[in-house]
VMD Tcl script that draws the C-alpha trace (Angstrom):
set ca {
  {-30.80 -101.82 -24.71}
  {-32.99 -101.31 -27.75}
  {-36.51 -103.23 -27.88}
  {-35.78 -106.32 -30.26}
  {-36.49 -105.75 -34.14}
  {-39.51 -107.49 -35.77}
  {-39.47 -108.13 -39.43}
  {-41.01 -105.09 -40.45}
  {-37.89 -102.65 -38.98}
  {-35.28 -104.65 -40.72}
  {-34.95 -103.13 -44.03}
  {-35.48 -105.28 -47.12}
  {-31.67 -104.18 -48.06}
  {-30.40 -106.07 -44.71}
  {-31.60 -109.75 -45.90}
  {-29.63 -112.08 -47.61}
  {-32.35 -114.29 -49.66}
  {-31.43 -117.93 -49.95}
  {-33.46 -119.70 -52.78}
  {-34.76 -122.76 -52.18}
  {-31.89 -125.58 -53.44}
  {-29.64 -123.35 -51.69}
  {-30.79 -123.36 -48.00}
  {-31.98 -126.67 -48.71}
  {-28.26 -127.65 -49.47}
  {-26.99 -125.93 -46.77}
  {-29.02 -127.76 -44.20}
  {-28.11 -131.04 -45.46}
  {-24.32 -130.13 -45.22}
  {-25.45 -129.34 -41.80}
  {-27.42 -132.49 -41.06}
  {-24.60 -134.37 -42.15}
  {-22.10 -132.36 -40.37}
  {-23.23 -132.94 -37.23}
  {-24.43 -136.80 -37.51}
  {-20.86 -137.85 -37.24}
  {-21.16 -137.40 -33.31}
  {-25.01 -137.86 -33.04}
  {-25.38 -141.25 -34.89}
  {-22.53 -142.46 -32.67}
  {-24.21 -141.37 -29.72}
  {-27.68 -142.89 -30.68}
  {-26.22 -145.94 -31.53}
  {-24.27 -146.47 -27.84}
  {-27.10 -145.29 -25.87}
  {-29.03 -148.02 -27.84}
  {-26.90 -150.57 -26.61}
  {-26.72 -149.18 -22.80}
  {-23.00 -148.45 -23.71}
  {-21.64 -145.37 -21.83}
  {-18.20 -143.68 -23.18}
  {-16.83 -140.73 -21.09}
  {-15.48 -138.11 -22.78}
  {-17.84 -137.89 -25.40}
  {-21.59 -138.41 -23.27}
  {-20.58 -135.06 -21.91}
  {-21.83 -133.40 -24.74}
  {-24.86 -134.81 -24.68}
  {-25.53 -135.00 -20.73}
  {-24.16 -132.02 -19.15}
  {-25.33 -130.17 -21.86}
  {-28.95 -130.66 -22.82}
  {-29.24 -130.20 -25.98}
  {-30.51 -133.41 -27.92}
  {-29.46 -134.73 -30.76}
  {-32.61 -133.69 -33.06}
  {-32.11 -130.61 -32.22}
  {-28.59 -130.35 -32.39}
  {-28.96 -131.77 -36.70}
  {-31.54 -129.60 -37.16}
  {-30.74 -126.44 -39.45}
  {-32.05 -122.70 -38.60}
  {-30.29 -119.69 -40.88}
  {-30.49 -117.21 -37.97}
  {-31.67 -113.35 -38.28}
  {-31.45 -111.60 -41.49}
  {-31.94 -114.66 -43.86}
  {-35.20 -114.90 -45.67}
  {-35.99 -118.42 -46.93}
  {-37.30 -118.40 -50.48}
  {-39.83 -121.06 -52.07}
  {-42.81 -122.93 -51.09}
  {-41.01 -126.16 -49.07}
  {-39.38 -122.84 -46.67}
  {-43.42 -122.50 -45.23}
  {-42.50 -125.88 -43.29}
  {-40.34 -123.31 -41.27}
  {-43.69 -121.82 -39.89}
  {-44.10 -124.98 -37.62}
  {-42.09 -122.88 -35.02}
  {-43.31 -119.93 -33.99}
  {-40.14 -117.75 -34.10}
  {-40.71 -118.12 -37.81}
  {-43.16 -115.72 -40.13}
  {-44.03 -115.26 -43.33}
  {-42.40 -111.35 -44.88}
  {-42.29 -110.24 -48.73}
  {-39.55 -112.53 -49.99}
  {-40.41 -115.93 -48.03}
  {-39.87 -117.39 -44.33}
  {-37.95 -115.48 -42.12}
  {-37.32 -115.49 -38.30}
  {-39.08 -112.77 -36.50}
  {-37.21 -111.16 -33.68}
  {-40.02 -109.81 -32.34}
  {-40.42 -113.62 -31.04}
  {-37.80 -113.51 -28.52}
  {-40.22 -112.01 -25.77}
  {-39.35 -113.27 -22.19}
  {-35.93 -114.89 -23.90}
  {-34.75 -110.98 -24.03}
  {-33.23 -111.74 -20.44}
  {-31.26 -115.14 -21.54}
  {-29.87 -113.02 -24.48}
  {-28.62 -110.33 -22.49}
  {-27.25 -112.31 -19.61}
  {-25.39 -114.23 -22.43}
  {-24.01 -110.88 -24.32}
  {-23.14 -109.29 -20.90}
  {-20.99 -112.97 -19.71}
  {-19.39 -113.33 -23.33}
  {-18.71 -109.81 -23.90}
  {-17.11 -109.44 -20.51}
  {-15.26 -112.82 -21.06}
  {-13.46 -111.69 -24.24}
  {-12.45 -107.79 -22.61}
  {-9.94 -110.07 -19.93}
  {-6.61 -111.54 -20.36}
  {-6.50 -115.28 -21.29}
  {-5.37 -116.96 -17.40}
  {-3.23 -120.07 -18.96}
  {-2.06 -123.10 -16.17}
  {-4.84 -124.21 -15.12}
  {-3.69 -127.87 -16.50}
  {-7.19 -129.09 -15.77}
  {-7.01 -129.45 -12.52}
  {-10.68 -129.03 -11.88}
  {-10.92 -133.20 -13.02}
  {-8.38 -133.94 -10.25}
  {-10.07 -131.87 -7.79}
  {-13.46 -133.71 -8.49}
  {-11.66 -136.60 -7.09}
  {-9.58 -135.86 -4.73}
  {-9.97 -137.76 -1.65}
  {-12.31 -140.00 -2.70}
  {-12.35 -143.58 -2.64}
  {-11.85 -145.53 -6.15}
  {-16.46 -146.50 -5.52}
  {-17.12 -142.97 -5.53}
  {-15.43 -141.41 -8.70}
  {-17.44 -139.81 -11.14}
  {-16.40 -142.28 -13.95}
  {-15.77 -145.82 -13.92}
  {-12.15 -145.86 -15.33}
  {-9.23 -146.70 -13.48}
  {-7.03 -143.68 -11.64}
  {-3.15 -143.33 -13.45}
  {-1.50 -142.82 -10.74}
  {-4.51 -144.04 -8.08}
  {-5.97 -142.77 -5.18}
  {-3.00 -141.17 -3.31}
  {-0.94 -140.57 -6.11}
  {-3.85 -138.33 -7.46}
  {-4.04 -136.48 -4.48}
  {-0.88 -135.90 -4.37}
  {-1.20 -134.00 -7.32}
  {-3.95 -131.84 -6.64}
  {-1.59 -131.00 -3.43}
  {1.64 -130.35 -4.74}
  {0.14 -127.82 -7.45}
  {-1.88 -124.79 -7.35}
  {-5.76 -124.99 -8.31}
  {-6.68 -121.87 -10.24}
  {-10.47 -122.89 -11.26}
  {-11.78 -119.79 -12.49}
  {-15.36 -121.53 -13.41}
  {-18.40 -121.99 -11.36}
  {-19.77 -125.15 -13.24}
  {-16.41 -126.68 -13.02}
  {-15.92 -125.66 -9.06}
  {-18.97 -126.79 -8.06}
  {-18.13 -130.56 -8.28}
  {-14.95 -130.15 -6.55}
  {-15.08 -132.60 -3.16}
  {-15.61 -130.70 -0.26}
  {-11.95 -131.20 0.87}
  {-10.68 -129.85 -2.60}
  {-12.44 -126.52 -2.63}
  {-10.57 -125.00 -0.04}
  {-7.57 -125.33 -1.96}
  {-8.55 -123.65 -4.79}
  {-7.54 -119.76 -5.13}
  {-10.71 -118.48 -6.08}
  {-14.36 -119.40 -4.79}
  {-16.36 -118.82 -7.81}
  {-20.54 -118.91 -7.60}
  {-23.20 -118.33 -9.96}
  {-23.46 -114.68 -8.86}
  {-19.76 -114.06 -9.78}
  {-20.30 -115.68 -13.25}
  {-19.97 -112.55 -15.45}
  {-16.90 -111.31 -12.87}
  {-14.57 -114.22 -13.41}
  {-14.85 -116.23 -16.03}
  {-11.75 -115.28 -18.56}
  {-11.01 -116.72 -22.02}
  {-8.33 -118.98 -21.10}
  {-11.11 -121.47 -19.23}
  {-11.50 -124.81 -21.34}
  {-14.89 -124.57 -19.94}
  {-15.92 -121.16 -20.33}
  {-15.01 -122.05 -23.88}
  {-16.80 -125.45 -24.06}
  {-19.78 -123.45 -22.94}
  {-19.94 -121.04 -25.88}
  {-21.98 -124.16 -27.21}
  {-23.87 -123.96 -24.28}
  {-24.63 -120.33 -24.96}
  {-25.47 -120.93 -28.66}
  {-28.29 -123.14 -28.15}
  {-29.17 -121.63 -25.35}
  {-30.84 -119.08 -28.16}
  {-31.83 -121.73 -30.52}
  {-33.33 -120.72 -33.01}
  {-32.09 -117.53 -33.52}
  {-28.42 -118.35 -33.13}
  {-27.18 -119.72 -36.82}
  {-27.14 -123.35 -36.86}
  {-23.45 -123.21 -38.58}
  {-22.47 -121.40 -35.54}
  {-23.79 -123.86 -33.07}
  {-21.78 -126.34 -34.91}
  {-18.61 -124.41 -34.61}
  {-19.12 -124.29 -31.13}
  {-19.75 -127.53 -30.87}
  {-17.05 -128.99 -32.62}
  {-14.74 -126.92 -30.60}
  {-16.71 -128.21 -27.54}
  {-15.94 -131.92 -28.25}
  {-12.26 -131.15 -28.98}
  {-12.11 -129.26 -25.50}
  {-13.49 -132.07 -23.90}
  {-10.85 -134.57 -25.16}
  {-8.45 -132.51 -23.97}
  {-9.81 -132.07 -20.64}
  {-10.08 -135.79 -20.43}
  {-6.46 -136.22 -21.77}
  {-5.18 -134.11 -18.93}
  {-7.25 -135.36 -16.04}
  {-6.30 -138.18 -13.77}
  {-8.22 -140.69 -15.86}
  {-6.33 -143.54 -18.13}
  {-8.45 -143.28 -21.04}
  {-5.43 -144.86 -23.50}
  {-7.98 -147.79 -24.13}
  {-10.27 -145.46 -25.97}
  {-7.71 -143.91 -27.77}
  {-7.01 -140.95 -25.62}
  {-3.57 -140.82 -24.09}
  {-2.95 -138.80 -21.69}
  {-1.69 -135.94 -20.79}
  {0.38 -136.26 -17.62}
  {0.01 -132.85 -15.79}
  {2.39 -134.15 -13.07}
  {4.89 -133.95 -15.30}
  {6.74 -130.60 -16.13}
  {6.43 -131.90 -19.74}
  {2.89 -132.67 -19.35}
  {2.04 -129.16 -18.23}
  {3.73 -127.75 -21.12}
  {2.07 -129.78 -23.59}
  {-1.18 -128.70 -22.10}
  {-0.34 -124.77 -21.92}
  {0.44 -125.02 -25.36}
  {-2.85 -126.47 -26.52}
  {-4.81 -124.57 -23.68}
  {-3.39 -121.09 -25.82}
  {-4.06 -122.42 -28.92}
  {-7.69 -123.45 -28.25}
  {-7.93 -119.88 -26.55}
  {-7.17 -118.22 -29.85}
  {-9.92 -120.97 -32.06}
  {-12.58 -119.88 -29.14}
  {-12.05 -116.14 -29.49}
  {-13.70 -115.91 -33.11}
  {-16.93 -118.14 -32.02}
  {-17.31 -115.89 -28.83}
  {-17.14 -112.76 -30.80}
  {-19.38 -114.27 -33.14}
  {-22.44 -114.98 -30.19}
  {-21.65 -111.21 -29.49}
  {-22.86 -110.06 -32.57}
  {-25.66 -112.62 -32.66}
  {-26.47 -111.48 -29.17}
  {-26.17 -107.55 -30.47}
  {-28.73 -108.03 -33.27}
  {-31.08 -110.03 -31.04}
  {-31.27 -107.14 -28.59}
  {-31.48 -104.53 -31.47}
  {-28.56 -103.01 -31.57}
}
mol new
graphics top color blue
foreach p $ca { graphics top sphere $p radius 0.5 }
foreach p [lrange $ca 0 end-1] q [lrange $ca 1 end] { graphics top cylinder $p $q radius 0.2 }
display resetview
C-alpha cells in the first residue's frame, strides 16, 4: 500500500470547500439525526432502565453517544470560516490554504486498523451472500441453559426445552466470530463452522446480520476520518439489524413492540430470509462505501 496522503499531496482541485453556514448546517442535520436514539438512551440509563434490543448499540459497541452526534466531514473537505478553527481541538485536524481540513498524514499507528478493516470489508463484499441463517446464533446463546442464566431478562417463547428444541431440529450456520463466541459450550459443537478471530477476513460473507451490523463498528472504528453521514448510515442500518435479530430470536419482546419472528415456523423462516436478502442488498452500498474511505486513507 501507498504511505497515507498529508494535505500538501492532495491537490487543491480534489477538495470540496464547504463555507461556513453550510457545514455548520450540515452538522446540525447530523446532531439531530442521530439524537433520536441517543437522547432515548441517555434518558433510560438515567433512570437505571435497561431495554434490550436497543442497549446493544451502545454496549457491545463502544462508541458513546457524544461521539456518535458529533459531526466530522471526512477527507477531502476543507472547512471554510473562522468558527471551522474549533476543528483544530483534535489533532487529525490542520489548518491548509482554504480553511480546516483533516490531515491524513495523522493516521500514523491507525494505518494497521485501516487496512485490517479494507482487507475484512473488501473480502466480505467479493463472496456470495449465505442466506438461512434465521438467527440462530440468539438461540444458540441459550441453549441449555437454565431460565437464571440467560443473557436477558425476558421470558423464553417457547421456554427452556422448547428452545432447545429448536436449535436441535435446525442447522446452525454462524458464519461470525463475535456472534459464535457466546454460543454455550454445548451449542458450539453443533454449529457447521468454528469461526475465530484469526479466520475473520476468511469467513465472514455479506449475508451475516452481524457482519453487517458491524460496518458501524468499522466506521467509527476510524473516527474521524470516516464521514460522520456515513457512520450514521451504518448506524441506522445497525439498529434496524438489531430489531430484527431480536424479532427472530427466542425472546418474546411483543411488550416492547417487537413481535416476533417465529423461526420454528416454516413461515417464520421465510419471513426472515426475505428481510435477511433485503438488508443484504441496503448493507452492500455502506460496505462499499468504508472501501473507498478505507482506499483514500491508505493512499490509494
Amino acid at each position: 500500500m501507498k504511505r497515507p496522503k498529508t494535505m500538501a499531496d492532495i491537490p487543491e482541485s480534489e477538495n470540496v470547500v464547504l463555507d461556513e453556514p453550510e457545514w455548520r448546517a450540515r452538522r446540525a442535520a447530523h446532531e439531530a439525526r442521530v439524537r433520536r436514539w441517543t437522547d432515548p438512551h441517555q434518558r433510560r440509563q438515567s433512570r437505571g432502565e435497561k431495554h434490550p434490543v436497543l442497549d446493544f448499540m451502545f454496549s457491545y459497541y463502544s462508541h458513546r453517544p457524544a461521539r456518535l452526534r458529533r459531526w466530522h466531514p471526512g477527507p477531502g473537505v476543507v472547512l471554510a470560516g473562522r468558527g471551522a478553527r474549533e476543528y483544530l481541538r483534535w489533532p487529525a485536524y490542520s489548518s491548509c490554504v482554504d480553511g480546516i481540513a483533516l490531515d491524513l498524514g495523522t493516521l500514523g499507528p491507525r494505518v494497521g486498523t485501516v487496512r485490517f478493516v479494507h482487507d475484512l470489508l473488501t473480502a466480505t463484499a467479493s463472496r456470495t451472500p449465505r442466506l438461512g441463517c434465521y438467527g440462530l446464533h440468539e438461540w444458540a446463546m441459550v441453549y441449555r441453559q437454565d431460565a437464571g442464566s440467560v443473557r436477558h431478562a425476558w421470558p423464553l417463547r417457547l421456554g427452556a426445552r422448547g428452545t432447545d428444541r429448536v436449535v436441535e431440529s435446525l442447522p446452525v450456520h454462524c458464519t461470525h466470530f463475535d456472534a459464535y463466541r457466546f454460543f454455550t459450550p454445548p451449542a458450539r459443537p453443533l454449529n457447521t463452522l468454528r469461526p475465530s478471530r484469526p479466520r475473520q477476513i476468511e469467513l465472514e460473507q455479506p449475508g451475516c446480520l452481524h457482519a453487517n451490523m458491524d460496518l458501524f463498528k468499522w466506521a467509527y472504528k476510524l473516527d474521524p476520518y470516516v464521514p460522520s453521514d456515513l457512520v450514521a448510515d451504518c448506524f441506522e442500518l445497525a439498529v434496524e439489524l438489531r430489531a430484527l435479530d431480536m424479532r427472530a430470536s427466542p425472546y418474546d419482546l411483543s411488550a416492547l413492540g417487537y413481535p416476533p419472528i417465529p423461526i420454528e415456523t416454516e413461515q417464520g423462516r421465510a419471513t426472515y430470509r426475505r428481510a435477511q436478502a433485503a438488508y443484504t442488498r441496503r448493507a452492500a452500498p455502506l460496505r462499499a462505501r468504508l472501501i473507498e474511505v478505507c482506499r483514500v486513507l491508505l493512499g490509494g
